[in-house]
DRENVOLUM-355243 format. One record per residue (C-alpha): residue in one letter; x, y, z. Coordinates in steps of 0.25 Angstrom, whole numbers. Layout:
BEGIN
A|X|Y|Z
...
***
This chain:
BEGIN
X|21|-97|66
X|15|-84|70
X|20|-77|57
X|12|-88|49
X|0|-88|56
X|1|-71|57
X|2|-70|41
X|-10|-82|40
X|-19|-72|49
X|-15|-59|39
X|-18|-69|26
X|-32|-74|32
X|-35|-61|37
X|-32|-55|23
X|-41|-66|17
X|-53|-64|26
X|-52|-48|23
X|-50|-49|8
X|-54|-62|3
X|-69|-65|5
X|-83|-60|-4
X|-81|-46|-7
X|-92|-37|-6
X|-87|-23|-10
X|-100|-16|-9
X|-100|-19|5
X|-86|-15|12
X|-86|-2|-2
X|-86|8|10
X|-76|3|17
X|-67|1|7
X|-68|14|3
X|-66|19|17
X|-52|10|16
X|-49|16|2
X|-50|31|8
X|-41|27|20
X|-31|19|13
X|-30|25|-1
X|-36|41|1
X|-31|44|16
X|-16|38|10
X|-16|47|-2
X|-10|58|3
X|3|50|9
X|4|41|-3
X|6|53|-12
X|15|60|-2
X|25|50|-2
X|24|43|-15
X|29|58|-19
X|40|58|-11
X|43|44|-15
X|42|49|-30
X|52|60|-27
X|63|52|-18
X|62|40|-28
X|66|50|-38
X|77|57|-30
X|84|42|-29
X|82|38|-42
X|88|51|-48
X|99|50|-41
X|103|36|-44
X|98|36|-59
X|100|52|-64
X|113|52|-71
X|113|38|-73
X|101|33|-82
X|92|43|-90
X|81|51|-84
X|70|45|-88
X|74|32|-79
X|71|41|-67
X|55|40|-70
X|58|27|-74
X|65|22|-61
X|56|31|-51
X|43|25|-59
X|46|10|-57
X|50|12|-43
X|36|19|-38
X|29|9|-46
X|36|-3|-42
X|39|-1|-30
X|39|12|-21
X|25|16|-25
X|17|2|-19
X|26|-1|-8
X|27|15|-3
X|12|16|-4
X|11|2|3
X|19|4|14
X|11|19|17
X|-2|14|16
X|3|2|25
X|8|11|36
X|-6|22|36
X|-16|11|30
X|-14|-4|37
X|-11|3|52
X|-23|11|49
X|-32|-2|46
X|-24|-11|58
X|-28|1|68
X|-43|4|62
X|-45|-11|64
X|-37|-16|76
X|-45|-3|85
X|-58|-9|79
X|-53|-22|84
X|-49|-18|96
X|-62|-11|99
X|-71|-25|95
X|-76|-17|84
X|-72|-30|74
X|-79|-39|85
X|-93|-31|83
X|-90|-33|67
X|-89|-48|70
X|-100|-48|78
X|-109|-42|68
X|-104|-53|59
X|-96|-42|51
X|-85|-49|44
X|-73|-39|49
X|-61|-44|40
X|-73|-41|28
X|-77|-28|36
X|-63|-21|41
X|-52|-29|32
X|-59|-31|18
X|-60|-15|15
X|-47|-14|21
X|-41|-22|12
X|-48|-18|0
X|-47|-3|3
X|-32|-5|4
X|-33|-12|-10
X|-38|0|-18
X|-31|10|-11
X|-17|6|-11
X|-14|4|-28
X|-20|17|-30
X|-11|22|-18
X|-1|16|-25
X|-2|22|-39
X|-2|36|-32
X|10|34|-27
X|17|28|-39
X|10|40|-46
X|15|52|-38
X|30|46|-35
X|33|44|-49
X|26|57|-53
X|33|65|-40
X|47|59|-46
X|45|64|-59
X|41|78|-53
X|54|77|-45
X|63|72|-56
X|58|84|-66
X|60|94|-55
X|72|91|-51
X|79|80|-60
X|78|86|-71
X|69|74|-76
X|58|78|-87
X|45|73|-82
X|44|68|-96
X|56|60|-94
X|53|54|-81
X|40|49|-87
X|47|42|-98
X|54|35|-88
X|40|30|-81
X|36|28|-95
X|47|20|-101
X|49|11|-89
X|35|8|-85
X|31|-6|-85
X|17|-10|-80
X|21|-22|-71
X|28|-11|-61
X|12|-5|-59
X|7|-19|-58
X|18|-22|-47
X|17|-8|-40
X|0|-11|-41
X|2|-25|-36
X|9|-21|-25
X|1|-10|-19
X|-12|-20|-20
X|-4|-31|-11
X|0|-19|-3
X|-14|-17|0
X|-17|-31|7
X|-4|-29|14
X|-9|-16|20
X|-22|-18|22
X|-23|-33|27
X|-12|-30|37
X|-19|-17|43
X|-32|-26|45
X|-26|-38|49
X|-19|-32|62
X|-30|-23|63
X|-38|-37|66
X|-30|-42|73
X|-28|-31|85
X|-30|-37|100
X|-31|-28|111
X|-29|-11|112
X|-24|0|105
X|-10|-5|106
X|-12|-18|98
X|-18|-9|87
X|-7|-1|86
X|2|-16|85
X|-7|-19|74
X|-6|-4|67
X|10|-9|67
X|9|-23|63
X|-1|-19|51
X|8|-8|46
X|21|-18|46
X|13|-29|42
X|9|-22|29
X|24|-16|26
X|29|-30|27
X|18|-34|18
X|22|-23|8
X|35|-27|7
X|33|-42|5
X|22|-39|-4
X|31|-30|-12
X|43|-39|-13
X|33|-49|-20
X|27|-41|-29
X|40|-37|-34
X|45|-49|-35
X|33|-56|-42
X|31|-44|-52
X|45|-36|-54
X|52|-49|-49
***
């Protein structure tokens, strides 16, 4: 029962965040202060592992398809997978882990320090205030995210394959070419925008709901991060089973 009435709280909390008149104009600044955490202050990261992602997918797939199928296949193989699958939930879970502890612990202090209270008191709707740029922050960032990551492992793949595979670029691009289909960007896409909410709505939602000290927000910070993993992987198995299904 607790489970039920835990996942009706996240689900209304979600609502009153997202779901109401939207007035951009007003909450602009601080969606764009969201966007610059969220989407520039994760760049860096983003493009460090999606390279390495790029150049261990390729190192696998060499190994199993080299010698068995033609070249090509490696671009082929190496671009499906980054699109469909190992670019949304890699950049999911990394933002997940730096982004939705960081909103859970901003939050849960300023909870813990009645700062939400004088928000209230001044008849400042808080979920509109605190969650609504959140969200929406998150819901820029994370596609855009997405596609640089996709971007450079593919790219860092077909760098290492001409390198070291003997692979002509020219050849591994056929292969991204050839087997390219626009439902694996629509998927990929897809998923990184439900990713977002799963993020986002989990790091404000235990940031709201922090009672007590320092040590409750830290709780939180854990439960926000696990929350939105979860989420990603659920999401994920649905997507896939709706679109490539």
């Amino acid at each position: 029962m607790n489970l039920f009435s835990n996942i009706a709280e996240f689900c209304e909390f979600f609502l009153r965040s997202f779901f109401f008149r939207w007035n951009l104009r007003k909450h602009r600044f601080r969606i764009l202060e969201q966007i610059d955490s969220v989407g520039i202050g994760s760049l860096p990261i983003i493009i460090l592992i999606s390279a390495f992602l790029g150049l261990v997918t390729t190192v696998q797939l060499s190994y199993q398809l080299l010698g068995l199928l033609p070249r090509y296949f490696l671009g082929a193989v190496v671009g499906r997978m980054v699109l469909i699958e190992l670019g949304p939930i890699l950049t999911g879970l990394i933002v997940s882990g730096r982004c939705a502890s960081a909103m859970a612990a901003e939050i849960g202090t300023m909870r813990v320090t009645e700062q939400i209270d004088a928000l209230e008191s001044m008849a400042i709707n808080p979920y509109h205030f605190l969650g609504f740029p959140r969200i929406m922050g998150t819901l820029i960032s994370l596609p855009i995210l997405t596609v640089f990551s996709e971007f450079v492992a593919i790219y860092t793949g077909g760098l290492y394959a001409h390198a070291f595979l003997n692979v002509p670029l020219n050849v591994y691009n056929y292969g991204l070419v050839r087997n390219f289909y626009h439902r694996d960007v629509f998927g990929g896409l897809l998923k990184s925008l439900l990713f977002s909410f799963a993020i986002s709505v989990s790091g404000c939602y235990f940031g709201f709901k922090v009672k007590g000290g320092a040590r409750e927000v830290g709780i939180a910070t854990t439960y926000a991060v696990v929350t939105a993993c979860v989420l990603i992987l659920i999401l994920d198995f649905i997507v896939a089973l709706v679109v490539f299904g």
